[in-house]
C-alpha positions as CSV (number, residue, x, y, z in Angstrom):
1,X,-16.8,20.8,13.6
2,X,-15.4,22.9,11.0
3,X,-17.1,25.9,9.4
4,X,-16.2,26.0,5.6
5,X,-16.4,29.1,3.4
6,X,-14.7,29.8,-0.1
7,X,-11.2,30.7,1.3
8,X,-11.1,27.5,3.5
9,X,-12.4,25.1,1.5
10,X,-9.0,23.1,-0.1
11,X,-7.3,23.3,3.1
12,X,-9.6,22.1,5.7
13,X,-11.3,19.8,3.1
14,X,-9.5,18.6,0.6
15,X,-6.1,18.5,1.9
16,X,-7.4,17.5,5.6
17,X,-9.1,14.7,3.7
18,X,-5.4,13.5,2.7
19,X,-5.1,12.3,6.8
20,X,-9.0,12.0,8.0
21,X,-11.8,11.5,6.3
22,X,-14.0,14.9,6.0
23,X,-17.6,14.7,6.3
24,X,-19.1,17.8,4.3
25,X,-22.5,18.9,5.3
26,X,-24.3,21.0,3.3
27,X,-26.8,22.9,4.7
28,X,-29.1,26.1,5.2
29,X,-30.6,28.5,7.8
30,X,-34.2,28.2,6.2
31,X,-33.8,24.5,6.1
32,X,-35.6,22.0,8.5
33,X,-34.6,18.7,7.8
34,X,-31.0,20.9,7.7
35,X,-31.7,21.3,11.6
36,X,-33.0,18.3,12.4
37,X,-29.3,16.1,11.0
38,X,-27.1,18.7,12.1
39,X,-27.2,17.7,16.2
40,X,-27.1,13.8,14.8
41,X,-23.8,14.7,12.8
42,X,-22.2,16.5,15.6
43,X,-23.5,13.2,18.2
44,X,-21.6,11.3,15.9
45,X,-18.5,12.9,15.5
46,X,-18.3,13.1,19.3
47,X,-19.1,9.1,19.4
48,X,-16.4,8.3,16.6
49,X,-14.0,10.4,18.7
50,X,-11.6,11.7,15.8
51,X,-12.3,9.3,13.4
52,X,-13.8,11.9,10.8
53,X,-14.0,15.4,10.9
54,X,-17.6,17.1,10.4
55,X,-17.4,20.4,8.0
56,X,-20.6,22.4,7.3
57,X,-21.3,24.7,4.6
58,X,-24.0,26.9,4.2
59,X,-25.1,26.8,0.8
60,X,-26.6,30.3,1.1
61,X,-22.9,32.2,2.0
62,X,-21.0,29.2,-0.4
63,X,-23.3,29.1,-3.0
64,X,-20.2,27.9,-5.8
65,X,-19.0,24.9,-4.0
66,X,-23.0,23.8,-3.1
67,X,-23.3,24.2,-6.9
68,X,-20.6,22.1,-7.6
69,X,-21.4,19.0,-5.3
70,X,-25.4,19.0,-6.0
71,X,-24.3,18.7,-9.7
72,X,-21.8,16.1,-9.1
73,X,-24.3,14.3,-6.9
74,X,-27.1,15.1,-9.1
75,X,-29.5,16.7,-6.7
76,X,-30.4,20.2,-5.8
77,X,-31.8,18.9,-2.4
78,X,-30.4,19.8,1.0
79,X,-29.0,18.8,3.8
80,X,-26.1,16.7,1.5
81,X,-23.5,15.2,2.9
82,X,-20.2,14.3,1.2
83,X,-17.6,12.0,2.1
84,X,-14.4,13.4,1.2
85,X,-11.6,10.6,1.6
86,X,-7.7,10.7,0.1
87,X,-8.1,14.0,-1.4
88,X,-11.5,13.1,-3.4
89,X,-15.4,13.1,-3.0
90,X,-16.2,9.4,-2.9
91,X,-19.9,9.6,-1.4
92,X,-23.0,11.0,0.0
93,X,-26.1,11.4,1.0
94,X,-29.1,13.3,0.5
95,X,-32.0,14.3,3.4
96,X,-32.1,13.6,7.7
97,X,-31.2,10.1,8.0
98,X,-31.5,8.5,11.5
99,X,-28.5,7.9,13.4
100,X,-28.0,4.2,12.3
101,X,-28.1,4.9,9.1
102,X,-25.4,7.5,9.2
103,X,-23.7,5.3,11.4
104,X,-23.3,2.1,8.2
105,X,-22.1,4.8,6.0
106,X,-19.9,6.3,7.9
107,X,-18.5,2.9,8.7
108,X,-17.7,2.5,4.9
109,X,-15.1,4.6,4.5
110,X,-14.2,5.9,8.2
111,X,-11.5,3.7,9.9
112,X,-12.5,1.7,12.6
113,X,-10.6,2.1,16.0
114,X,-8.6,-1.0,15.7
115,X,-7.5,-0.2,12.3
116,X,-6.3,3.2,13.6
117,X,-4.6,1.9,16.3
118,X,-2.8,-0.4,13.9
119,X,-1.4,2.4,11.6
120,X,0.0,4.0,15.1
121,X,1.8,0.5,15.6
122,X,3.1,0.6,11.8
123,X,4.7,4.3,12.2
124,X,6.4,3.3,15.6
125,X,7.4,0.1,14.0
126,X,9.0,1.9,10.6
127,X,10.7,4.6,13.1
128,X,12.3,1.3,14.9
129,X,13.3,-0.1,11.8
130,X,15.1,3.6,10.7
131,X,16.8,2.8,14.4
132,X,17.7,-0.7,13.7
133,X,15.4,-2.3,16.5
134,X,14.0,-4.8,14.4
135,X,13.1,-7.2,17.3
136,X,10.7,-4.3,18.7
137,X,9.7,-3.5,14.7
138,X,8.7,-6.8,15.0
139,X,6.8,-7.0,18.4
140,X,5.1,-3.6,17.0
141,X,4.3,-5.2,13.7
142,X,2.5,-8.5,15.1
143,X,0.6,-6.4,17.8
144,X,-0.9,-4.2,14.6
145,X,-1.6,-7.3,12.7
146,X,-3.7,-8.1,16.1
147,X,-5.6,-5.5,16.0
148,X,-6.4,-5.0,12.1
149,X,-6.1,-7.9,10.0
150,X,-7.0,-6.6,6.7
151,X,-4.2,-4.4,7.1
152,X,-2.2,-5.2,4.1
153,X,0.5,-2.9,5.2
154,X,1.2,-4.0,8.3
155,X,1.2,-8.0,7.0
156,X,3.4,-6.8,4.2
157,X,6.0,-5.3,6.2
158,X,5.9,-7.8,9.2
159,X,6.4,-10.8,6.2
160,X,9.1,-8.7,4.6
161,X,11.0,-8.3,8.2
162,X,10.4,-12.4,8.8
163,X,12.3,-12.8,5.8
164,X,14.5,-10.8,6.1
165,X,15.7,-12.2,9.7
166,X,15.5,-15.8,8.5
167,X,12.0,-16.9,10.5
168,X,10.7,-18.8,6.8
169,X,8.0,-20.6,8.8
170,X,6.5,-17.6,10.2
171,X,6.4,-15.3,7.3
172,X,4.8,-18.4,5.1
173,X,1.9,-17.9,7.6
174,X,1.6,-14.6,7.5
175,X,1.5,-14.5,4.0
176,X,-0.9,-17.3,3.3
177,X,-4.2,-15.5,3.3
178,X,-3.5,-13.0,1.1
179,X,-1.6,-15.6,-1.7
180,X,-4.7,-17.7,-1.3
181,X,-6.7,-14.3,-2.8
182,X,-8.1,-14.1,-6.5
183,X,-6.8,-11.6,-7.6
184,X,-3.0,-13.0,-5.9
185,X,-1.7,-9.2,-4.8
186,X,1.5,-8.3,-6.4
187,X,3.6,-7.3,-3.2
188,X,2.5,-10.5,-1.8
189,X,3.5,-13.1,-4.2
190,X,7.0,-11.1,-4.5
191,X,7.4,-11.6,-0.8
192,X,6.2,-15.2,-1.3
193,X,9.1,-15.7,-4.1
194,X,11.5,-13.7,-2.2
195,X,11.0,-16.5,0.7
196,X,11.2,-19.1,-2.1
197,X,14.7,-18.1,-2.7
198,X,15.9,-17.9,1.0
199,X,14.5,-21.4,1.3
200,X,16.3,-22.7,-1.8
201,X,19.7,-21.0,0.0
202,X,18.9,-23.1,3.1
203,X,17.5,-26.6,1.7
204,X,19.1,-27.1,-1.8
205,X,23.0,-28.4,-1.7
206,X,23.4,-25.6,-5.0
207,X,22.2,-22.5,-2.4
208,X,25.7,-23.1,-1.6
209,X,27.1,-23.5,-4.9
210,X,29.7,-20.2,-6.0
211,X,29.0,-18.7,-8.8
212,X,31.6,-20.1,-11.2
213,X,29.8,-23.4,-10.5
214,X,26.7,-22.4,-11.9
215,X,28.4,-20.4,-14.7
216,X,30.9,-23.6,-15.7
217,X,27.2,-25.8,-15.5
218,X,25.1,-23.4,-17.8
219,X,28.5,-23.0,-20.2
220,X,28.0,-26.8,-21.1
221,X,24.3,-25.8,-22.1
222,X,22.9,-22.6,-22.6
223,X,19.3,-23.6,-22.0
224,X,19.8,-25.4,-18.7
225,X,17.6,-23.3,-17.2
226,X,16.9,-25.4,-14.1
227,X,20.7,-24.0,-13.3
228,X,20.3,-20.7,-15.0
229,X,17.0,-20.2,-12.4
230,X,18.9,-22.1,-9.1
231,X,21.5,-19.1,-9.7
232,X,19.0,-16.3,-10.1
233,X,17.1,-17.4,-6.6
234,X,20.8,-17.8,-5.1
235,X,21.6,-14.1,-6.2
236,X,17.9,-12.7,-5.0
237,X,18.6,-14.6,-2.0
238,X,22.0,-12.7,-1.4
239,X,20.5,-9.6,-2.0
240,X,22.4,-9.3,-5.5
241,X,18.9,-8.0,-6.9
242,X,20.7,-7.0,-10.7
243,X,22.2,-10.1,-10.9
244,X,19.4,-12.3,-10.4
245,X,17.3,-10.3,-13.0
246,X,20.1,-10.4,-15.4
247,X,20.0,-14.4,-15.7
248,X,16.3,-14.5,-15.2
249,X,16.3,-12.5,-18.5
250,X,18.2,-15.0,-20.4
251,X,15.8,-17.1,-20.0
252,X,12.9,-15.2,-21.0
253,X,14.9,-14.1,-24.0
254,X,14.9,-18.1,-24.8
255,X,12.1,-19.5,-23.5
256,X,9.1,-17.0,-22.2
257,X,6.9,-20.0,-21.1
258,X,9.4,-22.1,-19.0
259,X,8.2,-23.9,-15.9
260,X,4.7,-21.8,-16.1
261,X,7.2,-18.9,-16.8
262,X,9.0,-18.8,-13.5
263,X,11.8,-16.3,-14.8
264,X,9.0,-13.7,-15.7
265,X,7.5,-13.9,-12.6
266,X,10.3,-14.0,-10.6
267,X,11.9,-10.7,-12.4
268,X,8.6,-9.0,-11.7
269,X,8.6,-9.8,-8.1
270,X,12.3,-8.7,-7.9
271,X,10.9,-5.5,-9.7
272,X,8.3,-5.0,-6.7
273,X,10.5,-5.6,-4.0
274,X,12.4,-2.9,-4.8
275,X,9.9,-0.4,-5.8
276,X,9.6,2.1,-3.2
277,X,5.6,2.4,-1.5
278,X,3.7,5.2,-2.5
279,X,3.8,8.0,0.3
280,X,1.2,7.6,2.9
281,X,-2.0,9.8,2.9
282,X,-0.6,13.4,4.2
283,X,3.1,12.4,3.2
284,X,5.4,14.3,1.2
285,X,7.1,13.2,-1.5
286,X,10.2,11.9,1.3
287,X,7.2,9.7,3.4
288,X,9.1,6.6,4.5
289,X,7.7,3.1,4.7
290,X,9.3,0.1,6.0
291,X,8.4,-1.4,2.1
292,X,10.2,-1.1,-0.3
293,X,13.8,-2.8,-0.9
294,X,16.5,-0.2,-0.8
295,X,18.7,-1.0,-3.7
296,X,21.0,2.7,-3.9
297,X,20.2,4.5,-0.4
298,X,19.1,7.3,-0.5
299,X,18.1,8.8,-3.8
300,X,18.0,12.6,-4.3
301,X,14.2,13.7,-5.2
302,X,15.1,14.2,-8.7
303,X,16.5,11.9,-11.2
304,X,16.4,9.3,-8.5
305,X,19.1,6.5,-9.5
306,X,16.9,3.7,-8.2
307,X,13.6,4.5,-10.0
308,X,16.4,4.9,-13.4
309,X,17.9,1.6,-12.9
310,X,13.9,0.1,-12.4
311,X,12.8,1.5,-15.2
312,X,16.0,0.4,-17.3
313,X,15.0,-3.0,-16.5
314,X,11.4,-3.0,-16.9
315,X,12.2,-1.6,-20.9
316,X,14.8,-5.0,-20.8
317,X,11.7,-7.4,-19.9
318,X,9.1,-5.6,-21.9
319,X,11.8,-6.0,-25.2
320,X,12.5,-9.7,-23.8
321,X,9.1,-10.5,-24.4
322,X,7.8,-8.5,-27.2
């Protein structure tokens, strides 16, 4: 339990709330019901053993930020609670709830201990990755998946690994609940087309097929863009990311719609694979992620060469089809 005043407010709050959720309880000495929650909250913080952290601010020393949150909340009643997650207030409570009832929204936006025990797995498995130990990323990636599910991250990276070291049949497994989502999630169809194109390497006679075959083929027609597309998943499926995109555009720039517009697709995944992840909550701008394609190494924070060459080709597709 953390006492909060004016001066510590953005650091043990707000920033804090960047790693664990903060549970803000406003409260005061001439307040009852203030009395009878504040032994519950503490219980409870105890029981959840690091899975939030419990602030309280008097509203009578720190009348400014009480202000601020009954206003936002639209109340002028205390004790108030505020869930601060990711930086941000994103709910509350007014009054002395019982214990269960603090206990279903907490579980709302406080990570259970499985899905904490997943994230650990995910940062040992992205330091084994930086190491090259991709059969013990692996192991560490599965166990995660084990314990959490829903943890997109986790099934993103262990499919992206799977492809990567050729084992097709398992990453189409892993990435068939969340394709079968409405909504379908971006980063998981461009995994899904990503394995497409390793498949097409390994089970189509023109995977094999040098490039000056294809390019002596689409010479004879322009718009054979069964070839054009068989050399664009043979590039992805090489790794020669550019390449690929630079056929799938030609045909876009003919035919937009072709084969329930494949090409499009395709270039977007290509465009996803290689975007970098966001940092992690409590990250700096250098937070590492086993997602995210390297296409240049290592980019310098400013006027990274990657994010130029990305955005170059996202004006190309957004002229292609406008």
């Amino acid at each position: 339990m953390i006492d909060i005043t004016l001066q510590n407010f953005e650091a043990e709050v707000i920033k804090a709330s960047l790693q664990t959720p903060v549970l803000l309880d406003v409260w005061a000495e001439w307040c009852g019901p203030c009395k009878q929650l504040g032994p519950v909250l503490e219980q409870l913080e105890t029981e959840y053993a690091g899975r939030f952290v419990l602030a309280k601010l008097d509203a009578d020393k720190v009348p400014e930020i009480a202000g601020q949150l009954s206003q936002m909340l639209g109340t002028r009643s205390i004790p108030l609670c505020v869930m601060f997650v990711g930086g941000q207030p994103v709910d509350g409570f007014v009054g002395a709830q019982p214990a269960g009832t603090i206990r279903q929204f907490l579980d709302k936006h406080v990570p259970s201990e499985g899905a904490l025990a997943a994230e650990e797995e995910v940062n040992e498995a992205e330091a084994l990755l930086e190491a090259g130990d991709t059969d013990a990323a692996l192991a560490k990636l599965a166990d995660a998946l084990a314990q959490d599910p829903a943890n997109d991250d986790a099934r993103a990276d262990y499919a992206r690994v799977l492809i990567a070291t050729g084992a097709f049949a398992e990453a189409a497994a892993t990435l068939e609940e969340p394709l079968g989502r409405e909504p379908r999630p971006l980063r998981f169809d461009a995994l899904r087309r990503w394995l497409d194109a390793m498949e097409f390497v390994q089970n189509d006679e023109r995977g094999n097929w040098p490039v000056e075959q294809f390019d002596a083929r689409i010479a004879e027609n322009k718009r054979d863009f069964d070839t054009r597309f068989a050399k664009a998943q043979a590039l992805m499926a090489e790794g020669q990311w550019t390449a690929s995109m630079d056929e799938l555009l030609e045909i876009i720039m003919r035919d937009k719609k072709w084969n329930d517009e494949a090409a499009r697709k395709t270039y977007v995944a290509i465009l996803e694979l290689l975007t970098p992840p966001p940092p992690k909550h409590g990250a700096g701008a250098d937070g590492k992620s086993a997602g995210g394609i390297e296409l240049t190494g290592k980019a310098a924070k400013q006027e990274d060469p990657q994010a130029e060459l990305l955005s170059g080709y996202r004006r190309k597709l957004s002229m292609a089809l406008n």
